[in-house]
C-alpha positions in Angstrom: 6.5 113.4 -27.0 9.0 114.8 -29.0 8.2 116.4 -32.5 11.3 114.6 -33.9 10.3 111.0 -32.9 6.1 111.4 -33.5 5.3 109.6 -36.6 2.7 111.5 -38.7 -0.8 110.0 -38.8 -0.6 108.2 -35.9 -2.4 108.7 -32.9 -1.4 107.5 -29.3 -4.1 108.9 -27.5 -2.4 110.4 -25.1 -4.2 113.9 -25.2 -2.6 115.4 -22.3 0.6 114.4 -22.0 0.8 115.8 -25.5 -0.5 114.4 -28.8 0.1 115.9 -32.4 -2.7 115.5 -34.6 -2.3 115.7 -38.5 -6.2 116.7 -40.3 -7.3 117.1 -43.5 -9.3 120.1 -43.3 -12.7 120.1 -45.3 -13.0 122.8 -48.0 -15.7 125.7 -46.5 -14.7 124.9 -42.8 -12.3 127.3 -40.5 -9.7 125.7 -39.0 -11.5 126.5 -35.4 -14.3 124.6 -36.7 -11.8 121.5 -36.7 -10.2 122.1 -33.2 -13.4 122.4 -32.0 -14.9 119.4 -33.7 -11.6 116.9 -31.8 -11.9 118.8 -28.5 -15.9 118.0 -28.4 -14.5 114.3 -29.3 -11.8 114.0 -27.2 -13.9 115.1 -23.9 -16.9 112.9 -25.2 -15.4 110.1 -26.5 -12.2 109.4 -24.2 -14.0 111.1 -21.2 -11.2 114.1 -20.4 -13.2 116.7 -18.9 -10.6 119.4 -20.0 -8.0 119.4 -23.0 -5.6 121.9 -24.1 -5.7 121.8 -28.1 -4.5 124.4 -30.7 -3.5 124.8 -34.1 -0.6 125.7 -35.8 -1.1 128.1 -38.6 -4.2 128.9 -40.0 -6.4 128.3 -43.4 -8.7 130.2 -44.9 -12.2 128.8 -45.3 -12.3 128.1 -48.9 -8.8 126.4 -48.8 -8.5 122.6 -47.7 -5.3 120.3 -46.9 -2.8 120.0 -43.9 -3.9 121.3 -40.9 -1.9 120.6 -37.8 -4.0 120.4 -34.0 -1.8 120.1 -31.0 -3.0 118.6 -27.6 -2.4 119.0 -23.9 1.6 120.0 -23.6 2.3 119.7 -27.0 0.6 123.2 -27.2 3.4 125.1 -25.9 5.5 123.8 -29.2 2.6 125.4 -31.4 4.7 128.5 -32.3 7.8 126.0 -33.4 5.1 124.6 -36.2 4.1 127.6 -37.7 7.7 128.8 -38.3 8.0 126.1 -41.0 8.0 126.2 -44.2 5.0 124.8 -46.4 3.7 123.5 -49.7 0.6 124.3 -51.7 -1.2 123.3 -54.9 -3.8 125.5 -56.5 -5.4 126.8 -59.6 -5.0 130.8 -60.4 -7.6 132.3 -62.8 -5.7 135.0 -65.3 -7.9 138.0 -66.8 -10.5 138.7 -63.2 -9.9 140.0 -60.1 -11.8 140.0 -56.5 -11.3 142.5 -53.6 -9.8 139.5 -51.5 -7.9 138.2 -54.7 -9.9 134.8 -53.8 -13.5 133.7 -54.1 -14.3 135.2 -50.9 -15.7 138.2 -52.7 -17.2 138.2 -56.2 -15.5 138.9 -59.3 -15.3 142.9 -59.6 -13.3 143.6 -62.8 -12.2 142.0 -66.4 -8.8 142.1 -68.1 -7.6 140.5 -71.2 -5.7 137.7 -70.9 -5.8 136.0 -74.5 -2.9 137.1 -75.5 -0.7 135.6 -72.3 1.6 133.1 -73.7 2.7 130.2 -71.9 6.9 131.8 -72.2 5.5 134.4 -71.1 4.0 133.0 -67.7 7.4 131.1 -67.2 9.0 134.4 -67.4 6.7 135.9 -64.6 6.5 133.0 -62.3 10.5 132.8 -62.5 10.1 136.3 -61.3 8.0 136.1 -58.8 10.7 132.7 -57.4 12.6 133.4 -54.5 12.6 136.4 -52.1 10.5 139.6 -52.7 8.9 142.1 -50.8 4.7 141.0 -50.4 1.9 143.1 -49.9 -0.9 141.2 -47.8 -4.3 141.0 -48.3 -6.7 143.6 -46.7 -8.9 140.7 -46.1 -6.6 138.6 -44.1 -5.7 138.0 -40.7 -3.1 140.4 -40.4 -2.9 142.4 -37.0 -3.6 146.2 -37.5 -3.7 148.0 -34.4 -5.1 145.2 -32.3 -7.9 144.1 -34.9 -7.8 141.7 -37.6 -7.4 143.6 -41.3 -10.6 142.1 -42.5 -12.6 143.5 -40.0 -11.6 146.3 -41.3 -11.9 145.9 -44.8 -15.1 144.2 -44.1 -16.5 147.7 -43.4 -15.2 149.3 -45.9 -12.7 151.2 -43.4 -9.0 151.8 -45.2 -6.6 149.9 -43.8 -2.5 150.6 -44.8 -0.7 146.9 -45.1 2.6 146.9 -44.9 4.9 144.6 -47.3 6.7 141.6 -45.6 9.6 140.0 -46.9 8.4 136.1 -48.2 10.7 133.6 -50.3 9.3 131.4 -52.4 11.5 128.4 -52.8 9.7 127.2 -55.4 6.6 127.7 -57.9 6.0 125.0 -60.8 3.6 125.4 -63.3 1.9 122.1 -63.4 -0.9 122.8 -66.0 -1.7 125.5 -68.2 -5.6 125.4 -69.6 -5.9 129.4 -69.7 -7.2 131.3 -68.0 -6.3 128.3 -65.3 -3.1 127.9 -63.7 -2.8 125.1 -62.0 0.9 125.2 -59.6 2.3 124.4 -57.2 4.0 126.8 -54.4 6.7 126.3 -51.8 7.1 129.2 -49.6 8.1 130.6 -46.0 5.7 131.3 -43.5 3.6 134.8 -43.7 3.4 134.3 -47.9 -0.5 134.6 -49.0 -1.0 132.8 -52.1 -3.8 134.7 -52.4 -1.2 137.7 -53.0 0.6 135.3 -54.7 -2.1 135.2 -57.6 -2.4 139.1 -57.4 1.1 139.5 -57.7 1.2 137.0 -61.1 -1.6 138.9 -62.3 0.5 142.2 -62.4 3.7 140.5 -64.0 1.6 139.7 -66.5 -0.1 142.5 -67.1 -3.4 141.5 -66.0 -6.1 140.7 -63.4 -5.3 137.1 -61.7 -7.2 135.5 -58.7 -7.0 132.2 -56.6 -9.6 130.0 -57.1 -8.8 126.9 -55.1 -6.0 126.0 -52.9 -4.8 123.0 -50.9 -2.0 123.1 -48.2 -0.2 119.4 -49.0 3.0 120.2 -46.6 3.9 121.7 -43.4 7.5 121.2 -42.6 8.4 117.4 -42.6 4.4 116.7 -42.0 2.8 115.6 -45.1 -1.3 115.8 -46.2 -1.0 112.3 -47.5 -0.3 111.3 -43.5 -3.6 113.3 -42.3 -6.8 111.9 -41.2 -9.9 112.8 -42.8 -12.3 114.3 -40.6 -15.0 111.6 -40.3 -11.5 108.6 -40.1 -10.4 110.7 -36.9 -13.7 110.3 -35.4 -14.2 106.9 -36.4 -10.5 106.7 -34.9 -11.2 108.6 -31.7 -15.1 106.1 -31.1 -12.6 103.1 -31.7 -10.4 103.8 -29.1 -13.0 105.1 -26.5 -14.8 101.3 -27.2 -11.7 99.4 -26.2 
């Protein structure tokens, strides 16, 4: 099935051959928790004893929004998906900081932030618009001589990141109710948003973290063309009954 004549959202069922699935994934859950979740249902449900089924590009736990699952020979394609580019909204929090700039960890230090003005955040996120150099998180997923940074950082062992070139195509202010920042964020693949909000922080002086994100676009694929979890289910029973 090509990727240029699947229409997002709709499922053909044919798993092996190659399907591509389009989820919403549920804030708090990792996005092997959702490939797991459809492989159990696709073996159960539609009675395949084996299925190939991946995803392409990760989210963090405490983000929600566009995940994309690939089945049977569609798999080979996953590393086509993650090279495109994607769309976030979210909500930074000026004046605190965490030591995974998210709410993974808990709030470790206090800044000012009253006297931010909202010119003055304009000025900073037009800054931080287009391409620049990014550090990543130590508590990301980063490769480090074979092992994941936060298993590092998760013992308290120093780990050296090293910056990557990101763009940022675009980052809108949507609402200002400070400390919030609610935005929106279009960026290449390999940007953290999470560095994002570290990154704003500094420009403006400050301490910033994320405090909730949602991944609305992947390439052409939309979140509004995603099933909810419990709908693909539903979805998946309703086919196996026919």
């Amino acid at each position: 099935m090509d990727l240029e004549t699947q229409e997002p959202g709709k499922l053909k069922f044919d798993f092996e051959k190659g399907e591509i699935l389009l989820v919403n994934k549920p804030y708090k859950w990792t996005s092997f928790d959702v490939v797991n979740l459809v492989r159990n249902y696709i073996r159960k449900q539609l009675g395949l004893k084996k299925i190939k089924i991946g995803h392409a590009g990760t989210l963090d736990p405490l983000a929600s929004g566009l995940l994309i699952l690939c089945t049977g020979r569609m798999t080979k394609r996953i590393e086509e998906f993650k090279e495109f580019d994607k769309e976030y909204t979210g909500t930074f929090v000026l004046g605190s900081t965490t030591a995974s700039f998210d709410l993974e960890k808990e709030i470790d230090f206090h800044y000012p932030w009253e006297h931010i003005t909202k010119e003055e955040i304009q000025v900073a996120v037009e800054k931080l618009t287009g391409n620049y150099d990014q550090l990543p998180p130590v508590f990301s997923a980063k490769k480090i001589k074979g092992k994941r940074a936060y298993d590092y950082a998760r013992k308290d062992q120093e780990v050296i990141m090293v910056p990557k070139n990101i763009t940022i195509s675009a980052f809108e202010v949507q609402e200002l109710n400070l400390p919030q920042v609610h935005f929106r964020v279009a960026c290449s693949k390999g940007t953290y948003i999470r560095a994002l909000a570290r990154d704003l922080g500094l420009a403006l002086n400050t301490g910033a973290h994320l405090s909730a994100l949602c991944r609305t676009r992947i390439g052409p694929y939309s979140l509004r063309d995603a099933y909810d979890v419990e709908d693909l289910k539903s979805a998946l029973i309703e086919k196996s009954e026919r």
